[in-house]
C-alpha positions in Angstrom: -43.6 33.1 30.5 -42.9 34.4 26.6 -41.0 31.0 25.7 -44.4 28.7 26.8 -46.9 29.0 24.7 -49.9 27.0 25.0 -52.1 25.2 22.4 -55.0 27.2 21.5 -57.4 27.4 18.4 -56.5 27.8 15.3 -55.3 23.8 15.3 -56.2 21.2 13.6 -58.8 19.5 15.5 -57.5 15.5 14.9 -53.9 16.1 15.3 -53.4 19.3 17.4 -51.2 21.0 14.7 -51.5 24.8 15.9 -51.5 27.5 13.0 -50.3 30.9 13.5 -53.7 33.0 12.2 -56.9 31.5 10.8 -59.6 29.2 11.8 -59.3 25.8 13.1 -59.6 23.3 9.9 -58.2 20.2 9.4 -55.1 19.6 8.3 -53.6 19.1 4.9 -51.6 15.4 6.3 -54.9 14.5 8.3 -57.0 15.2 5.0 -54.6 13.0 2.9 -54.1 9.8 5.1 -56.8 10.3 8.3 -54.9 8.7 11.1 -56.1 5.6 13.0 -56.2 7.3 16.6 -59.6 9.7 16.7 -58.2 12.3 18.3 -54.4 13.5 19.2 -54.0 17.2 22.2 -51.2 18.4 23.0 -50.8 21.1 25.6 -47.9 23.0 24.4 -45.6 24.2 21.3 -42.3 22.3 21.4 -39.8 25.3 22.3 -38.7 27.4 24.5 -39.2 26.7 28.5 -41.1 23.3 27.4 -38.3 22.0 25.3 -35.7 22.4 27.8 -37.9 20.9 30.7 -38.5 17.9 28.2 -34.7 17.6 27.4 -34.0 17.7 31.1 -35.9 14.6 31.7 -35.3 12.6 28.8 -31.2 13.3 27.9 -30.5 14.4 31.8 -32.5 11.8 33.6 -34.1 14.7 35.9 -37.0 12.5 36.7 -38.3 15.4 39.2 -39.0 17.3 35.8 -41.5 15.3 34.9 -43.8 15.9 38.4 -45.2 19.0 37.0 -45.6 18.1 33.6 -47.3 14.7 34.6 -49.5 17.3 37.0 -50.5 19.2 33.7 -51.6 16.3 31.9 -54.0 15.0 34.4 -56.6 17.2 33.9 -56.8 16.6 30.2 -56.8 12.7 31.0 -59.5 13.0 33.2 -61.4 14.6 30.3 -60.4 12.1 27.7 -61.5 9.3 30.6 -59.8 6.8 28.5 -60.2 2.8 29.5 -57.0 2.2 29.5 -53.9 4.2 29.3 -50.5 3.1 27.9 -47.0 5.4 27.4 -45.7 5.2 23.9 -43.0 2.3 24.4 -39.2 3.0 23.8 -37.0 1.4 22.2 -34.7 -1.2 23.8 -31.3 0.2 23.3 -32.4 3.4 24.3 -34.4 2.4 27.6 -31.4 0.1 28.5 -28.8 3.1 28.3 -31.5 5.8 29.1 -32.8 3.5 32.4 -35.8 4.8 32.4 -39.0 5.6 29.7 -40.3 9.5 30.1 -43.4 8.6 28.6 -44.4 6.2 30.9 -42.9 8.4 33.7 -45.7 11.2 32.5 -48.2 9.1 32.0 -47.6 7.3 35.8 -47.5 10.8 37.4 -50.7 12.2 35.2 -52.7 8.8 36.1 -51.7 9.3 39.9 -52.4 13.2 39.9 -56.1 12.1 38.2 -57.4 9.5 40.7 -56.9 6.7 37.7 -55.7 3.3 37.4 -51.5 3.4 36.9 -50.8 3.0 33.3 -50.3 -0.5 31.1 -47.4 -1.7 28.7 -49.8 -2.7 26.0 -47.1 -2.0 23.4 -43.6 -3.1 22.6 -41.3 -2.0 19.2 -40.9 -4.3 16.7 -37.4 -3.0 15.7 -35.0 -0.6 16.2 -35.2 3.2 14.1 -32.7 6.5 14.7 -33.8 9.3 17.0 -36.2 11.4 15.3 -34.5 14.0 15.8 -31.7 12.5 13.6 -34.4 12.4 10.6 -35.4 14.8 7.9 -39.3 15.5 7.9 -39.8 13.2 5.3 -38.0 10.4 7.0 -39.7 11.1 10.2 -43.4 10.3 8.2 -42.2 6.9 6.5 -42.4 5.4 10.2 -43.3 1.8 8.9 -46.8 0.6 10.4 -45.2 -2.6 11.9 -42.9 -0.8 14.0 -45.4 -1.9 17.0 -46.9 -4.4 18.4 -49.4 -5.2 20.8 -48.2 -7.0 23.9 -52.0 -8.4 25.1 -54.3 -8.4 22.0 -57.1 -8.9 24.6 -56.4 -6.7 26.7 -57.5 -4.0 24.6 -59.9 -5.4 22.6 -63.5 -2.8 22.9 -61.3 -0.8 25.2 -61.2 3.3 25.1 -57.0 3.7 25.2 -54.8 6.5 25.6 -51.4 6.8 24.9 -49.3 8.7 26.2 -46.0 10.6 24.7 -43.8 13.2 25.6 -44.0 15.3 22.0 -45.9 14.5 18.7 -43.9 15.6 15.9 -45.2 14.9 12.7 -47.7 12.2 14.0 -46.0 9.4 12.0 -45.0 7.4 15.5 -48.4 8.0 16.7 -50.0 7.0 13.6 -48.1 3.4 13.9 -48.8 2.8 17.6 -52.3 3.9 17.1 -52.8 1.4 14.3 -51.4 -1.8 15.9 -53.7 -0.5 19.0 -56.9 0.0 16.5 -56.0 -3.6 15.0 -56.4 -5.4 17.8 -59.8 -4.0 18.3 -59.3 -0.5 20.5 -60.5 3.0 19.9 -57.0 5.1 20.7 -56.8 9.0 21.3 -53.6 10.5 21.9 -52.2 12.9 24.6 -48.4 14.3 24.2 -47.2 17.3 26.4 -46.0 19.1 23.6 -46.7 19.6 19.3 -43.8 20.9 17.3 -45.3 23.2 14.7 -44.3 22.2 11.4 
């Protein structure tokens, strides 16, 4: 389909951030402050067909949207053949009214679909933020670091862990789930259905 449009090189190699011509290279963000996760893939550019399949199952609770997706995502688990693998957590308020967390739907379904152990809560949020859809670029990267925490220090302590989202945006929530994961001792890579080009 025109309106799915999957990752492919040029990207940034840490954070997935496709270019439109050029050679992969690191990005300018990922040169500045390197993030604490090793490596973030994403399968897809937010839009089109993928955006609408993600807003289905997040803001119309069409939990059948996410089989497929979770399907896609397994094969790029089994390669990342993490220790442990953990959804990024949502907030309370939002769960409560939403009933449901799609990242840990995804990351359920792509554990299933890959032979692997069902994913762990290893995180919970600290505090409550806005949507980030409600916040301006810049916003969206002053995520504070403590907005997570780690549920079971020991849990992941030496472990290989994953965590899964839905879409990585500018990296910032990534960056501060990743680095309450890395402080309590774990190696962390990321793996998101979708990257919104900036």
């Amino acid at each position: 389909m025109d309106s799915i449009h999957p990752i492919t090189a040029p990207l940034c190699p840490t954070c997935f951030l496709p270019y439109p011509s050029g050679e992969s290279h690191p990005c300018a963000w990922c040169i500045k402050t390197p993030p604490p996760f090793e490596r973030a893939v994403a399968l897809f550019e937010y839009g089109g067909a993928v955006a609408q399949a993600i807003r289905r199952l997040k803001y119309g609770a069409n939990l059948e949207a996410a089989r497929p997706m979770g399907r896609l995502m397994a094969g790029h688990l089994a390669a990342l053949n993490p220790d442990l693998v953990t959804p990024m957590p949502l907030d309370r308020r939002r769960l409560a009214t939403r009933g449901f967390n799609q990242s840990m739907e995804l990351a359920r379904l792509a554990c299933a679909e890959a032979g692997r152990p069902a994913p762990k809560i290893l995180l919970h949020r600290t505090r409550s933020m806005p949507p980030q859809a409600s916040l301006t670029l810049a916003q969206r990267r002053q995520i504070p670091d403590s907005l997570f925490a780690v549920s079971r220090p020991r849990a992941v302590e030496g472990r290989k862990v994953l965590l899964i989202d839905d879409v990585i945006t500018t990296t910032s929530t990534a960056r501060a789930a990743s680095k309450a994961l890395v402080r309590a001792g774990a190696s962390v890579q990321v793996l998101a259905l979708a990257r919104t080009p900036l």
